[in-house]
Residue, then its C-alpha position, 0 to 999 in steps of 0.5 A: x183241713x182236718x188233722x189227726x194226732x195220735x200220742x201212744x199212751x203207754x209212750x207217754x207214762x215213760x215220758x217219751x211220746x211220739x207225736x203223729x199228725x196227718x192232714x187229710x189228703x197228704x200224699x207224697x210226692x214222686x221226687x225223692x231226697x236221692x235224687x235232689x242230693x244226688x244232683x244238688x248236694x256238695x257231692x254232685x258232679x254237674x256244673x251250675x248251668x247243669x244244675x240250673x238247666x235241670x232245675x225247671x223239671x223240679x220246680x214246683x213238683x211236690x215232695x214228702x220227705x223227712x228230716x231233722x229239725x234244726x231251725x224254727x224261724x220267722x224268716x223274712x216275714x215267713x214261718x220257716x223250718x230248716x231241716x238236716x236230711x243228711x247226717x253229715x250236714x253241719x246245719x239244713x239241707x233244706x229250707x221250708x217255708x210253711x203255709x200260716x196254717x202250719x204255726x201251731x204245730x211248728x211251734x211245738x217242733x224242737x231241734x232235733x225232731x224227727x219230722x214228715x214234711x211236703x212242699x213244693x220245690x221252690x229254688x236251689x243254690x250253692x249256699x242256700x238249701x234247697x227250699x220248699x214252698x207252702x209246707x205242711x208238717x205232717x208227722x213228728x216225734x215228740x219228746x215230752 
């Protein structure tokens, strides 16, 4: 997979420098955070067997979205990103577990990174985040 990076270099002689990654290929998905929130967020309406029933027409569906970082880990011997998407979120909205590829750029991700990223919708639960399986970031602000 190729990627492109690109670092503004007028950015980067005030110190601030907006990283820009794209893998080749990268397109988004059709299924947007709102419509995720809207039906498995704290706020939702739906009981958990509704939840669970719609579940099956998301699982698997590939999404680009992006958030803030607020966790790098390995996470049962995955490399993981938990990413908030809603402001008021205490921790993550979402939980990405990458492709191996990914471990140089995750290593250079910091809590509170503005960050691009797609997945295939994994699972969903009433405490854990909606998660996402074979991430890619693929775009992310960089403060030098």
């Amino acid at each position: 997979m190729k990627i492109e990076c690109r670092v503004g270099l007028f950015a980067v002689l005030l110190g601030l420098a907006s990283m820009h990654c794209r893998g080749e290929g990268a397109g988004g998905g059709g299924v947007g955070w709102e419509e995720i929130d809207k039906i498995y967020g704290f706020g939702s309406e739906r009981t958990e067997e509704q939840k669970a029933e719609l579940w099956g027409q998301y699982k698997g569906k590939k999404v680009q979205w992006k958030g803030t970082v607020t966790s790098v880990s390995e996470t049962w011997g995955n490399l993981a990103v938990q990413v908030r998407m809603n402001p008021a979120t205490l921790t993550s909205d979402v939980l990405i577990i990458l492709k191996e590829s990914e471990r140089d750029k995750a290593s250079r991700l910091k809590v509170g990174t503005s960050a691009t990223f797609e997945g295939l919708l994994d699972a969903w639960g009433a405490v854990i985040p909606i998660s996402l399986v074979q991430g890619e970031i693929l775009q992310w602000d960089l403060l030098l």
